[in-house]
KEBA-406223 format. One line per 3 residues: number of its first residue (from 1); their letters; for each residue x, y, z of N, C-alpha, C. Coordinates in Angstrom, 3 decimals. Example, Ala and Ser with C-alpha at 12.3 -4.5 7.8 and 13.67 -1.06 7.14 Angstrom:
2
1) AS) 13.190/-5.690/7.800/12.300/-4.500/7.800/13.200/-3.300/7.800  12.850/-2.250/7.080/13.670/-1.060/7.140/12.900/0.030/7.870
END
This chain:
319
1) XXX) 90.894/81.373/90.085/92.084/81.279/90.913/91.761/80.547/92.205  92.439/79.565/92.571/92.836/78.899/93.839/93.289/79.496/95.301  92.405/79.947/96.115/93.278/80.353/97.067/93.123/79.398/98.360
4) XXX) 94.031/79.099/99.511/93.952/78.353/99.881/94.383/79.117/101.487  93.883/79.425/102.790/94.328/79.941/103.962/94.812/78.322/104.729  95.905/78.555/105.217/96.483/76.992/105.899/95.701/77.122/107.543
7) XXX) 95.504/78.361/108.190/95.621/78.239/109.583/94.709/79.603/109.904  93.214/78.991/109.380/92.581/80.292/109.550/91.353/80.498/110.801  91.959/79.515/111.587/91.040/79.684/112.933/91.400/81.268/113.576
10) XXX) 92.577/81.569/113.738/93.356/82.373/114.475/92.687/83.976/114.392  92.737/84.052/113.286/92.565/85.231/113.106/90.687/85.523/112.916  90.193/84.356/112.207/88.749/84.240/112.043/88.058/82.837/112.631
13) XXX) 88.000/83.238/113.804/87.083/81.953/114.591/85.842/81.614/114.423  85.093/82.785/113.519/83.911/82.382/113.323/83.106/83.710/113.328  84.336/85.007/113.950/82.978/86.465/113.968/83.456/87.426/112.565
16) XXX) 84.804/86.691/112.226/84.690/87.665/110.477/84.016/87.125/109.264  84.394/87.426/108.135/83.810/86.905/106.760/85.166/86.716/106.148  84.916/85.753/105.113/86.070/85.741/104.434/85.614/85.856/102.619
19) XXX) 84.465/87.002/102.995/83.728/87.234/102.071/84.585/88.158/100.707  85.938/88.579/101.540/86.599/89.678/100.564/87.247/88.893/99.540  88.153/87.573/100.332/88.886/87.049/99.613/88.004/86.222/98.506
22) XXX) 87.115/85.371/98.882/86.269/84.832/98.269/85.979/85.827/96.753  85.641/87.326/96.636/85.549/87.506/95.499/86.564/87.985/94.900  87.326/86.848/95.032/88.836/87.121/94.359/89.182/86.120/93.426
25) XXX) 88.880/85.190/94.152/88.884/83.646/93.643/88.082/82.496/94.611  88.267/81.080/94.028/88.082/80.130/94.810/88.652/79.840/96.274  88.057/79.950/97.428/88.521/80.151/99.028/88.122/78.689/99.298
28) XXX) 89.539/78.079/99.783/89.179/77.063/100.612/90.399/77.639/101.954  89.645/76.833/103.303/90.072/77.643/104.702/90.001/76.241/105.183  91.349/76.168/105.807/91.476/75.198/106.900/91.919/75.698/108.263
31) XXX) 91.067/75.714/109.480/91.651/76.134/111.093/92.554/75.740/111.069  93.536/74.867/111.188/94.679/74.400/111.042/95.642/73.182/109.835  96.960/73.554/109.946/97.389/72.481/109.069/99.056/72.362/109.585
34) XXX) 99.327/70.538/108.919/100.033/70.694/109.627/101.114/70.807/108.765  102.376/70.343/108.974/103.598/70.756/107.970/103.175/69.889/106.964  102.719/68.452/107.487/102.650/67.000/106.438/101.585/67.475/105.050
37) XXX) 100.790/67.957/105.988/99.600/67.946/105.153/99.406/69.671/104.056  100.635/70.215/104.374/100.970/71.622/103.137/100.843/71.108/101.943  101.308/69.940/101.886/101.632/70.133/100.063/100.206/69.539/99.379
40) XXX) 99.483/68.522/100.285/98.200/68.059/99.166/97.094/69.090/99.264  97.497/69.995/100.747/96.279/71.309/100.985/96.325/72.361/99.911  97.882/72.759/99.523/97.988/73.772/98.346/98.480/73.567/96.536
43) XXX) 97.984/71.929/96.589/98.230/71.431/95.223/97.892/72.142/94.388  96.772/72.780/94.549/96.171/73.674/92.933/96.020/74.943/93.290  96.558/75.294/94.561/96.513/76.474/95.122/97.640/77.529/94.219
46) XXX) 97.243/78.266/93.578/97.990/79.912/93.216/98.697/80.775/94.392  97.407/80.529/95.296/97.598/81.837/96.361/97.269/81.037/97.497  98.114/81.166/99.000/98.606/80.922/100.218/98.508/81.398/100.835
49) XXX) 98.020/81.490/102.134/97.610/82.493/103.210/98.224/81.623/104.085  98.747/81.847/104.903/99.412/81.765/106.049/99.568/83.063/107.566  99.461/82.060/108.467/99.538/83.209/109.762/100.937/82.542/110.524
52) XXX) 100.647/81.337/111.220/102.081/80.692/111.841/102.257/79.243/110.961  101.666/78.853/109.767/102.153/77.635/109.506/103.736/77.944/108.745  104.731/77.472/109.148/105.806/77.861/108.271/105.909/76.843/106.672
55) XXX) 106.159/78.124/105.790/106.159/77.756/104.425/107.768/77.585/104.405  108.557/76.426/104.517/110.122/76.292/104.352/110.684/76.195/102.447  111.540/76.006/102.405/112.562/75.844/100.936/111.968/74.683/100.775
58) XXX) 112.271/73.188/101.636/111.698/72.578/101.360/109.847/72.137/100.681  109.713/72.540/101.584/108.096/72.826/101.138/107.575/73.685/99.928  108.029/74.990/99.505/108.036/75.796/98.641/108.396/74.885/97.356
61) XXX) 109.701/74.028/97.637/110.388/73.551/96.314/109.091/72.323/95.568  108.652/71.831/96.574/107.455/70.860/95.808/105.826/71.229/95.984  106.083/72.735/95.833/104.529/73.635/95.815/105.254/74.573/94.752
64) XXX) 105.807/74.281/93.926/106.078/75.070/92.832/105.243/76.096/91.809  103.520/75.524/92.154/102.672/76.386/91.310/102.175/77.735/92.259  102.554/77.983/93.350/102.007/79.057/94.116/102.536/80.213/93.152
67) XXX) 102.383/81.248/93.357/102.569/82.393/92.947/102.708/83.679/94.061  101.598/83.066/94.894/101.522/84.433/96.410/101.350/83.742/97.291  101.945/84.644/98.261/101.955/84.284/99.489/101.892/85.230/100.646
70) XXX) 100.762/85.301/101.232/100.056/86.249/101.983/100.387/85.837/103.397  101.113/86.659/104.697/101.099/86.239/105.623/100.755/87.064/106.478  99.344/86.311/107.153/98.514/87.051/108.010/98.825/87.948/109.060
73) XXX) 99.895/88.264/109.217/100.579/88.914/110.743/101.734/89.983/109.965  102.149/90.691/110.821/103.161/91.787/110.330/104.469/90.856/110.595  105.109/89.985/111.371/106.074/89.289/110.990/105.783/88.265/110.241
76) XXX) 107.291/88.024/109.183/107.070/87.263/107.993/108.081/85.907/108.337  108.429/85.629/109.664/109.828/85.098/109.758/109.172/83.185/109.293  107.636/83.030/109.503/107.228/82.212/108.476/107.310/81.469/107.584
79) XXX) 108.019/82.310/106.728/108.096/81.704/105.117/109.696/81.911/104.798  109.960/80.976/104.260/111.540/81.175/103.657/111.643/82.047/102.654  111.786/83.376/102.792/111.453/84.701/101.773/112.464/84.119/100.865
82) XXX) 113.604/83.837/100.886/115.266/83.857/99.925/114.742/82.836/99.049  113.657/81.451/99.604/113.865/80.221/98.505/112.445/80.919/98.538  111.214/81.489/98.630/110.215/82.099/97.731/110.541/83.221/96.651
85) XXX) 111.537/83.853/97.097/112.421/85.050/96.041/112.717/84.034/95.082  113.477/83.191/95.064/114.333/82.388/94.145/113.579/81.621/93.148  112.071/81.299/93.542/110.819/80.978/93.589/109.970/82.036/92.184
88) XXX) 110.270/82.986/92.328/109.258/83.878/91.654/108.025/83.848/92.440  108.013/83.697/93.750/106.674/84.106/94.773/106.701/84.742/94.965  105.692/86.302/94.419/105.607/87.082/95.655/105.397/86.751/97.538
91) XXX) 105.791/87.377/98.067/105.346/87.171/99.454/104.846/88.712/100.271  103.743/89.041/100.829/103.250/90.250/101.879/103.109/89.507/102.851  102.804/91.031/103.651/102.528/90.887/105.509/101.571/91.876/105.536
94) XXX) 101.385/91.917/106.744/100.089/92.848/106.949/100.598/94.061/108.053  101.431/95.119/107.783/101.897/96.092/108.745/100.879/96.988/109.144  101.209/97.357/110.306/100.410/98.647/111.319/98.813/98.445/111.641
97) XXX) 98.612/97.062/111.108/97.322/96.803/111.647/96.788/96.900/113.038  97.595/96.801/113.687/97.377/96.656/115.357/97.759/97.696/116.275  98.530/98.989/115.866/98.749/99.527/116.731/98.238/100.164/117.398
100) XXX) 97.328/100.445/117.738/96.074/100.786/118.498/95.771/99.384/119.819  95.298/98.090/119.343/95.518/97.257/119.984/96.225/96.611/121.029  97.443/96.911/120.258/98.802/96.664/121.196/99.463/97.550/122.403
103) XXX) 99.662/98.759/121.859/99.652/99.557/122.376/98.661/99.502/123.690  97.288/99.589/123.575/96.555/99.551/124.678/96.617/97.818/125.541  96.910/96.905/124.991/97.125/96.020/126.005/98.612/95.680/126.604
106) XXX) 99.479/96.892/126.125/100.403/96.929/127.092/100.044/97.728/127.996  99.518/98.986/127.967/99.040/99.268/129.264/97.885/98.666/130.329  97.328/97.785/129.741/96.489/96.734/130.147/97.587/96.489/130.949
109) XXX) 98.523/95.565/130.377/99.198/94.509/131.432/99.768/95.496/132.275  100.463/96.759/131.985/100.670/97.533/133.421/99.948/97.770/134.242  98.756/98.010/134.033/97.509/98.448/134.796/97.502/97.348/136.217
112) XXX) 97.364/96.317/135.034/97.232/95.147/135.814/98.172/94.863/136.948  99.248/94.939/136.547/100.498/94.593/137.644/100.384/95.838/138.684  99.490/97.402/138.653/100.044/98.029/139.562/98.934/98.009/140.190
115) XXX) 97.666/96.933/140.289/96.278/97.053/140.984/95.850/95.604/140.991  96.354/94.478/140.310/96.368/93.380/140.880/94.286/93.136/140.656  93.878/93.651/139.572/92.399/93.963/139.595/91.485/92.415/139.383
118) XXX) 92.311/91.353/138.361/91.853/90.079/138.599/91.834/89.651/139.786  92.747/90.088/140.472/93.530/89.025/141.739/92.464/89.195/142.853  92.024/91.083/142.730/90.985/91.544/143.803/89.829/91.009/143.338
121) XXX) 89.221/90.866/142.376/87.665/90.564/141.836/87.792/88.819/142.068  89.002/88.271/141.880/88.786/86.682/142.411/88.178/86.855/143.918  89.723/86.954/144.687/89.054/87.208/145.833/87.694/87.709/146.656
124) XXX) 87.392/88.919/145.947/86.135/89.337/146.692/85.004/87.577/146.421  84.689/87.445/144.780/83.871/86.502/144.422/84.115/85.211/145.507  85.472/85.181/145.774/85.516/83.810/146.590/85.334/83.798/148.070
127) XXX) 84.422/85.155/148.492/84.157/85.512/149.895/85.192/86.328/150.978  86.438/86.979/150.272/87.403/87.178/151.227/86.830/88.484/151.412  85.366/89.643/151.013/85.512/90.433/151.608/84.403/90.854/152.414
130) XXX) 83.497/89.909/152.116/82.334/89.337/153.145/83.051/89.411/154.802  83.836/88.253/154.583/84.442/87.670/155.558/85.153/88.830/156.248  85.695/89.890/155.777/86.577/90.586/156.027/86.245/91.686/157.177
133) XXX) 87.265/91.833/158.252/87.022/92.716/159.601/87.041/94.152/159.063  87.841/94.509/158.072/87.847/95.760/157.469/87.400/96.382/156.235  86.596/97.687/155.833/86.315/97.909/155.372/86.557/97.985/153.858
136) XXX) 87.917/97.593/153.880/88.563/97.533/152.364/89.781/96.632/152.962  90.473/95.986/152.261/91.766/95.826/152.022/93.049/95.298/150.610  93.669/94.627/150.591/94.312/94.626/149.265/95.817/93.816/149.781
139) XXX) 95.580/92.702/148.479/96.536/91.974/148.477/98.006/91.769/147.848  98.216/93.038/147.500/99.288/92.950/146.955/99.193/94.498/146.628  100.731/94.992/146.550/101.227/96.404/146.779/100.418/97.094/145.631
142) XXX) 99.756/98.428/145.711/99.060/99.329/144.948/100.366/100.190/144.306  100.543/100.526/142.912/100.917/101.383/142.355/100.514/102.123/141.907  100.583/103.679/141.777/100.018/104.887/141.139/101.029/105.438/140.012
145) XXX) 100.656/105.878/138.542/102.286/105.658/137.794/102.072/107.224/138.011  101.443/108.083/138.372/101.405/109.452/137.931/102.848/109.857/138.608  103.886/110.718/137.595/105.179/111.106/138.324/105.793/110.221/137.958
148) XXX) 106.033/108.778/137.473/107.043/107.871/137.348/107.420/108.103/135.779  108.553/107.375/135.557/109.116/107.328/134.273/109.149/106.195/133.495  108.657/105.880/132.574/107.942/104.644/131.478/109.614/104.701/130.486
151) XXX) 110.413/103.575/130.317/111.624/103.295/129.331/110.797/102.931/128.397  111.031/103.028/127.133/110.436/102.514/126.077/111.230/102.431/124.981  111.909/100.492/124.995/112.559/99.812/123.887/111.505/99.624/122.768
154) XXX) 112.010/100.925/121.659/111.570/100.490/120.402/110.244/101.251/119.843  110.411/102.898/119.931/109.952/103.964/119.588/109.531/103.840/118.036  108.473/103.411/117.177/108.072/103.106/116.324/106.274/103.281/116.710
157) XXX) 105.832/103.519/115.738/103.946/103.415/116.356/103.514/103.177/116.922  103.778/101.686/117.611/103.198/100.949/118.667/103.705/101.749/119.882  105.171/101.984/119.636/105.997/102.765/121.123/105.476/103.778/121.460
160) XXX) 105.196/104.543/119.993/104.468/106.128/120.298/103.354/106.247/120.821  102.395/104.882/120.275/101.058/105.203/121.015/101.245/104.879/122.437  101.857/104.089/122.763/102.562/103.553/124.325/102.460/104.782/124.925
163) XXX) 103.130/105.053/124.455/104.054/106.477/125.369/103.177/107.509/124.855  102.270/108.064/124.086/101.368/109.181/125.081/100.481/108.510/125.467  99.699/107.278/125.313/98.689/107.039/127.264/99.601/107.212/127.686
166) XXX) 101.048/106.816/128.635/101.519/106.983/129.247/101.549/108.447/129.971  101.762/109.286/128.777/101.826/110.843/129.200/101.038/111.040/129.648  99.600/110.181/128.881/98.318/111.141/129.519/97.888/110.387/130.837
169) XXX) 98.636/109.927/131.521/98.495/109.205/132.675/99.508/109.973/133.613  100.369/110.779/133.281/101.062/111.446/134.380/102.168/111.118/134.339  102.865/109.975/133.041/103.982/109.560/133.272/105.235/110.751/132.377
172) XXX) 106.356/110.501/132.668/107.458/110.838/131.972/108.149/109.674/130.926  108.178/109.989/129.896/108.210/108.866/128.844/110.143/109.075/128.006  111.011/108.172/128.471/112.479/107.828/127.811/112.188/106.984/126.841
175) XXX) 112.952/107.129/125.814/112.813/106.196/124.735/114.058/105.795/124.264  114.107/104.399/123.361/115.595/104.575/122.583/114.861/104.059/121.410  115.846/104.059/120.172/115.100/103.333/118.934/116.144/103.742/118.059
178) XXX) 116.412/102.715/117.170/117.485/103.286/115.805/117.382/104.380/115.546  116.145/104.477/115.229/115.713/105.726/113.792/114.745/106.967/114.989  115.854/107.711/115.371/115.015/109.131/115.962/114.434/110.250/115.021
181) XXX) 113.235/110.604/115.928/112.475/111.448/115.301/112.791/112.671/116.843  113.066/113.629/115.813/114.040/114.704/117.162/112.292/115.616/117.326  111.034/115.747/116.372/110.052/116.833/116.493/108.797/115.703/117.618
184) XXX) 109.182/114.066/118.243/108.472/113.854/119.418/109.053/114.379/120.551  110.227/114.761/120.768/110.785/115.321/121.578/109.990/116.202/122.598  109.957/116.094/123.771/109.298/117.464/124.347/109.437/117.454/126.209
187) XXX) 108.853/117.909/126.726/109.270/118.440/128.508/108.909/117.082/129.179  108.316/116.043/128.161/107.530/114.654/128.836/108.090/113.317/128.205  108.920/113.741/126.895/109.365/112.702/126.167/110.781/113.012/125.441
190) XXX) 111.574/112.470/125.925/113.262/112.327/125.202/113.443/111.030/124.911  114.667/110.718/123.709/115.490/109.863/123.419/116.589/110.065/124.675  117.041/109.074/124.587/118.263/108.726/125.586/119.120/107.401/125.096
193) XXX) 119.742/107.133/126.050/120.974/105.856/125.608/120.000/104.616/126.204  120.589/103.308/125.858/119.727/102.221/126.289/120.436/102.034/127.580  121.296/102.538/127.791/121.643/102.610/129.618/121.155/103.569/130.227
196) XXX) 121.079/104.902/130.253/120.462/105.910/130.615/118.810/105.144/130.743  118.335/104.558/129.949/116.734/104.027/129.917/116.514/102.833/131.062  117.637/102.010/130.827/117.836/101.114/132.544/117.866/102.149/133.763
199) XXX) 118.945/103.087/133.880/118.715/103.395/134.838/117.801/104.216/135.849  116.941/104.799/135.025/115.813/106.343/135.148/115.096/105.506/135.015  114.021/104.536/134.085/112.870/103.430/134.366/112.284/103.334/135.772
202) XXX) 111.665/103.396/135.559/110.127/102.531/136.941/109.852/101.948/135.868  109.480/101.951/134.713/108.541/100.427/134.009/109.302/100.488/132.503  109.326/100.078/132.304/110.122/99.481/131.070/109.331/98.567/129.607
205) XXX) 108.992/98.730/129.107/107.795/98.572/127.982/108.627/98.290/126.796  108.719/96.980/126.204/109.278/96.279/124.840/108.415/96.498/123.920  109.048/97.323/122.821/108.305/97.283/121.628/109.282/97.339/120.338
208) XXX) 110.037/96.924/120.582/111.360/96.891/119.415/111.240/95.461/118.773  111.491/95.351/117.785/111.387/94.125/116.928/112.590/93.394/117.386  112.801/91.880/116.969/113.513/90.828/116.862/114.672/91.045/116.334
211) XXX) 115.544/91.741/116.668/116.970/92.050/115.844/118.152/90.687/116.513  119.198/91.054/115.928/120.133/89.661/116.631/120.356/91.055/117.854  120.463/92.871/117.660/120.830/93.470/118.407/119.801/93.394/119.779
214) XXX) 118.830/93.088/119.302/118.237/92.933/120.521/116.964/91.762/120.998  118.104/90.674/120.716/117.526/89.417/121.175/118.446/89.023/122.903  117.704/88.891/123.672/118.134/88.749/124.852/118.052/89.827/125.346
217) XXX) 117.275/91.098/125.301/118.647/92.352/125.653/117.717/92.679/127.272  116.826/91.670/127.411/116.322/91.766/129.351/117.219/90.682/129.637  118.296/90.741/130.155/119.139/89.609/130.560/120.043/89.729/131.996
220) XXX) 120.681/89.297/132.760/121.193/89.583/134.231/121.658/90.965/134.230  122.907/90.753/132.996/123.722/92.436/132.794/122.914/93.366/132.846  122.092/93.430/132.117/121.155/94.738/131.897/120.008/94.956/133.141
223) XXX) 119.703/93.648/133.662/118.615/94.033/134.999/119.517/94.778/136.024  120.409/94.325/136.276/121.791/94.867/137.130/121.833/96.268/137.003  121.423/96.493/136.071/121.381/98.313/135.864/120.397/99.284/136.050
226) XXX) 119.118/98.387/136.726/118.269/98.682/136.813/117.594/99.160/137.746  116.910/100.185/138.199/116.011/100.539/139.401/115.797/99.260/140.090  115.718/99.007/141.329/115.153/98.205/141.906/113.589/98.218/142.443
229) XXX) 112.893/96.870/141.851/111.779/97.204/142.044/111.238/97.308/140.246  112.078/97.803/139.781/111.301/98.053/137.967/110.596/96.751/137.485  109.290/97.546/136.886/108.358/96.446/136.152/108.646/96.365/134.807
232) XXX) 108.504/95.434/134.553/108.839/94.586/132.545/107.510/94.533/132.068  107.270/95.174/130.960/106.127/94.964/130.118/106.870/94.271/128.897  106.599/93.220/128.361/106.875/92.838/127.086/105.774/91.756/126.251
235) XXX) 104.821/92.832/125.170/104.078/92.109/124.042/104.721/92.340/122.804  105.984/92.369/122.379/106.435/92.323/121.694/107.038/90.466/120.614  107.883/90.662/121.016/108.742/89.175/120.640/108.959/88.527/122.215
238) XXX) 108.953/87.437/122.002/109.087/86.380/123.807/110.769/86.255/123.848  111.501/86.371/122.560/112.631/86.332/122.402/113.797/87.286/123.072  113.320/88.543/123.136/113.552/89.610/123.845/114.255/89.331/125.308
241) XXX) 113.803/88.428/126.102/114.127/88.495/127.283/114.598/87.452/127.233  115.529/86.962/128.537/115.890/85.851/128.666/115.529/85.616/129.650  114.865/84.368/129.495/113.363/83.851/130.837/113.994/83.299/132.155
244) XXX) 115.118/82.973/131.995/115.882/82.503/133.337/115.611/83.470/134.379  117.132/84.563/133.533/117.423/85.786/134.265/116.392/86.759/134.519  115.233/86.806/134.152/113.954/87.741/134.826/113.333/86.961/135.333
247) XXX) 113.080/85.321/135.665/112.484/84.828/136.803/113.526/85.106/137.938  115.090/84.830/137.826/116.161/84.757/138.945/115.439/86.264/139.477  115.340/87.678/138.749/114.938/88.632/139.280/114.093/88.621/139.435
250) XXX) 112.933/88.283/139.343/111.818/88.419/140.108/111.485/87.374/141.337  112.427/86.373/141.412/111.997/85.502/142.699/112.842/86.402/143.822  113.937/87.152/143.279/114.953/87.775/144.669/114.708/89.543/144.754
253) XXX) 113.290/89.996/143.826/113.036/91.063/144.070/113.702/92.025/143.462  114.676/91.738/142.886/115.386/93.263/141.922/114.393/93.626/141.116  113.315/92.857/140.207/112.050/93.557/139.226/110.894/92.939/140.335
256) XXX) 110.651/94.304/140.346/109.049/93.906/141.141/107.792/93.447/140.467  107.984/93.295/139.320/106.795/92.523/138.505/106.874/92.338/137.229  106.466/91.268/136.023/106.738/91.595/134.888/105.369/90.895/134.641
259) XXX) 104.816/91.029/133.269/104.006/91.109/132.450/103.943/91.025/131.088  104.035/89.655/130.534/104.265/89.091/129.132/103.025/88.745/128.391  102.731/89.274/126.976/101.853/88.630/126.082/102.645/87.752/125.224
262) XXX) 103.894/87.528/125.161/104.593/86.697/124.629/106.028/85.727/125.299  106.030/84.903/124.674/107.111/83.994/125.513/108.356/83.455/124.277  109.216/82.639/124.785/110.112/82.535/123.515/109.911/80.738/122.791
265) XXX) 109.032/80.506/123.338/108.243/78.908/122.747/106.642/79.232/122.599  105.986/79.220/121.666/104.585/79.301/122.522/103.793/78.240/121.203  103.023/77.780/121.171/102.276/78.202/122.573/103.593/77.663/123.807
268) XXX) 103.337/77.967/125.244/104.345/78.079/126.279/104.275/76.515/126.234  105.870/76.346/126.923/106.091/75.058/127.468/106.356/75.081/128.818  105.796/73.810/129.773/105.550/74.074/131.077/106.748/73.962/131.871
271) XXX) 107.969/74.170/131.146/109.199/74.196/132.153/109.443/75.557/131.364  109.095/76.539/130.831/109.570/77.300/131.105/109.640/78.379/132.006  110.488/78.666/132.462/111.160/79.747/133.526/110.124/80.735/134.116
274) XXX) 109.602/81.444/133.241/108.970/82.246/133.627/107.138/82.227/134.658  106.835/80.145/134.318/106.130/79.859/135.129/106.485/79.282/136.796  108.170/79.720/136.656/108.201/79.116/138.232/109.044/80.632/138.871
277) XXX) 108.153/81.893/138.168/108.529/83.759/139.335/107.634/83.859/139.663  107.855/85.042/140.856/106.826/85.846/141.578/106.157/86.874/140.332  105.254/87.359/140.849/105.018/88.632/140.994/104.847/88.541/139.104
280) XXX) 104.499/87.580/138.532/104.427/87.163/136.766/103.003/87.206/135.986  102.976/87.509/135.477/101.487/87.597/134.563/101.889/87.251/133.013  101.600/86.759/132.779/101.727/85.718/131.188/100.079/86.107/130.466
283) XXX) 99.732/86.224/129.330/98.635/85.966/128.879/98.898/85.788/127.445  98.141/84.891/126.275/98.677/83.720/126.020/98.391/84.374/124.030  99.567/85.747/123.825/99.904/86.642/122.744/98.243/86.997/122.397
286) XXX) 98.059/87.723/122.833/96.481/88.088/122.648/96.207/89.997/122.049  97.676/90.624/122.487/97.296/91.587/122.362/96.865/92.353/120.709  97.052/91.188/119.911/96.872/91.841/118.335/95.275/91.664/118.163
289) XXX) 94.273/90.486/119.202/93.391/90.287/118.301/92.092/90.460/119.224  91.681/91.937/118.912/90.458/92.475/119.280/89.980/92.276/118.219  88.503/92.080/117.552/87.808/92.381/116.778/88.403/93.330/115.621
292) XXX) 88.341/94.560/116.152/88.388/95.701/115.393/89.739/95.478/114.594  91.065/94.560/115.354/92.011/94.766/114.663/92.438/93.408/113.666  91.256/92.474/113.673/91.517/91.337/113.854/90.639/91.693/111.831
295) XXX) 89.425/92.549/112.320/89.330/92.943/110.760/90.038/93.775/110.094  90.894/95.081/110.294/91.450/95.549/109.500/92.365/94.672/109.023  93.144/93.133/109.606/94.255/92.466/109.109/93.502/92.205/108.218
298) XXX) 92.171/91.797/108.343/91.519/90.307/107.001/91.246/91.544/105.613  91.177/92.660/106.253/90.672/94.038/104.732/92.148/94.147/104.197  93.075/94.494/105.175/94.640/94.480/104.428/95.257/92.932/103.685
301) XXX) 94.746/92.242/104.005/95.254/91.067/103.274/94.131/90.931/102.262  92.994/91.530/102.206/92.395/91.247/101.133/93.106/92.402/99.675  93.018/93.258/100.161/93.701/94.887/99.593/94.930/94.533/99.269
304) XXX) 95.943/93.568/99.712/97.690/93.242/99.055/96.936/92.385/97.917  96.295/91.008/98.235/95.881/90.553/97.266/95.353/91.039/95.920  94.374/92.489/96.105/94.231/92.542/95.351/94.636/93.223/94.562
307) XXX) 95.419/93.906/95.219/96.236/94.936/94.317/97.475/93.737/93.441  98.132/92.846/94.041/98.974/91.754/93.377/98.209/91.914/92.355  97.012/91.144/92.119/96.367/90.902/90.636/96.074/92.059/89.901
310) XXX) 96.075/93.153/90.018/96.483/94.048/89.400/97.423/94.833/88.482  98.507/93.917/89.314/100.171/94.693/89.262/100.966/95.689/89.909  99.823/95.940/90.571/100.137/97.497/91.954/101.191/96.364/93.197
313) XXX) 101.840/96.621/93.533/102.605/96.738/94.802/101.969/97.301/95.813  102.246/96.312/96.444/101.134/96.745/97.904/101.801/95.731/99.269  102.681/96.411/100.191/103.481/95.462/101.497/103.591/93.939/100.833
316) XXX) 104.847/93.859/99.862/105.442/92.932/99.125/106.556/93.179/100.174  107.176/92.072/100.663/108.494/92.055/101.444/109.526/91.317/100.754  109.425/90.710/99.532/110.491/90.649/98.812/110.767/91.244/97.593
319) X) 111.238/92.419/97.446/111.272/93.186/95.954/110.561/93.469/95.562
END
């Protein structure tokens, strides 16, 4: 069997193996590819690995011998599932690999915004505390979250692990999410309305998926409802927010800081919005790929695969 990865720098730069897939079949790996070059890369290819190269109708229709199609990340929005269905392709994803990961580099990026800890370790290195008449000082406002209240769009694993560090940091944790679970409930953690969650917030933490319900949903209306001063965490989707209206708030101070691992172009483009606010921290979608989580994706995509050749069902997202 033929297998063929289109875009396998990403996930394996050089510290995993791709020793699993290999005893599956024939592994050929390209760091990147581009749309042109899909169809002579997966000519004799069976099986397709993909992370962000998109597999379209078009493309699918004159790669007719694939059979699978493996996509390296838990979103599949990738591949044209309806013309791979229509196809007889299977297609997987790789779910819950990261939540551990994610989870902790959203509180990373809070951390960050309420201690400014790059900003101080530049400075000192660049002599400002040599130089300095006083024994300590600090460039930008200190936050302590113990006592504050953490909103949290999109109560699912990633949200849950969110929200107890949070607890175990002293915070009070609101949530909203389709699908409630009434036994997380407790003296530190409630469901509430997604207005009730604007208005009670000090920090506000995106972890809800890409719905049309909640594409845009950080936008003027909804900051307007907001604590003044509230911080934006979002490593979720870049889509989520609308980059205007949270730079307009953060250059005039209604959000006192936000903090993105994702944007709604990326890699980023240099007019977008969110590189001309205050008080902004961008870092460039990083929070899925520590080591540790970067191998359980390559063991779960080896494990769908191999269960496919089996006949077992294993995170198939079409039927």
């Amino acid at each position: 069997m033929n297998i063929v990865v289109l875009d396998g720098y990403t996930l394996n730069p050089g510290d995993l193996s791709w020793g699993g897939l290999e005893n599956l079949g024939t592994v050929t790996v390209y760091d990147r590819t581009s749309e042109a070059e899909i169809p002579q890369r997966v000519d004799a290819a069976e099986v397709v690995f993909t992370n962000k190269t998109a597999l379209t109708k078009a493309t699918l229709a004159i790669c007719q011998q694939i059979k699978y199609i493996g996509v390296l990340a838990t979103g599949y929005n990738v591949v044209d599932v309806a013309a791979a269905t229509e196809l007889g392709i299977t297609v997987t994803n790789i779910p819950t690999y990261g939540t551990d990961a994610v989870s902790q580099f959203a509180i990373a990026l809070l951390m960050e915004l309420c201690h400014r800890i790059g900003d101080h370790s530049e400075s000192v290195l660049s002599g400002d505390w040599a130089d300095n008449p006083d024994w300590c000082y600090w460039n930008y406002p200190l936050m302590e979250l113990s006592g504050k209240t953490m909103g949290i769009i999109g109560f699912g694993k990633i949200g849950q692990r969110t929200g107890h560090i949070a607890q175990a940091l002293g915070m009070k944790v609101l949530a909203t999410d389709l699908y409630r679970q009434p036994e997380l409930e407790s003296e530190t953690c409630h469901y509430v309305t997604q207005d009730e969650l604007f208005a009670a917030a000090d920090v506000i933490v995106l972890h809800c998926p890409l719905f049309s319900t909640t594409r845009g949903i950080i936008n003027a209306e909804n900051i307007a409802k907001m604590k003044d001063g509230v911080l934006i965490i979002n490593n979720s989707r870049g889509q989520l927010i609308v980059e205007a209206d949270l730079r307009d708030a953060l250059n005039r101070g209604k959000v006192g800081g936000a903090a993105v691992d994702v944007v709604s172009t990326e890699p980023i483009k240099l007019n977008n919005p969110l590189l001309q606010a205050k008080n902004m921290i961008i870092t460039p979608h990083i929070s899925w790929a520590p080591r540790e989580s970067r191998q359980r994706l390559m063991d779960i995509a080896v494990d769908n695969l191999a269960c496919y050749l089996k006949g077992e069902r294993r995170n198939i997202v079409n039927g």
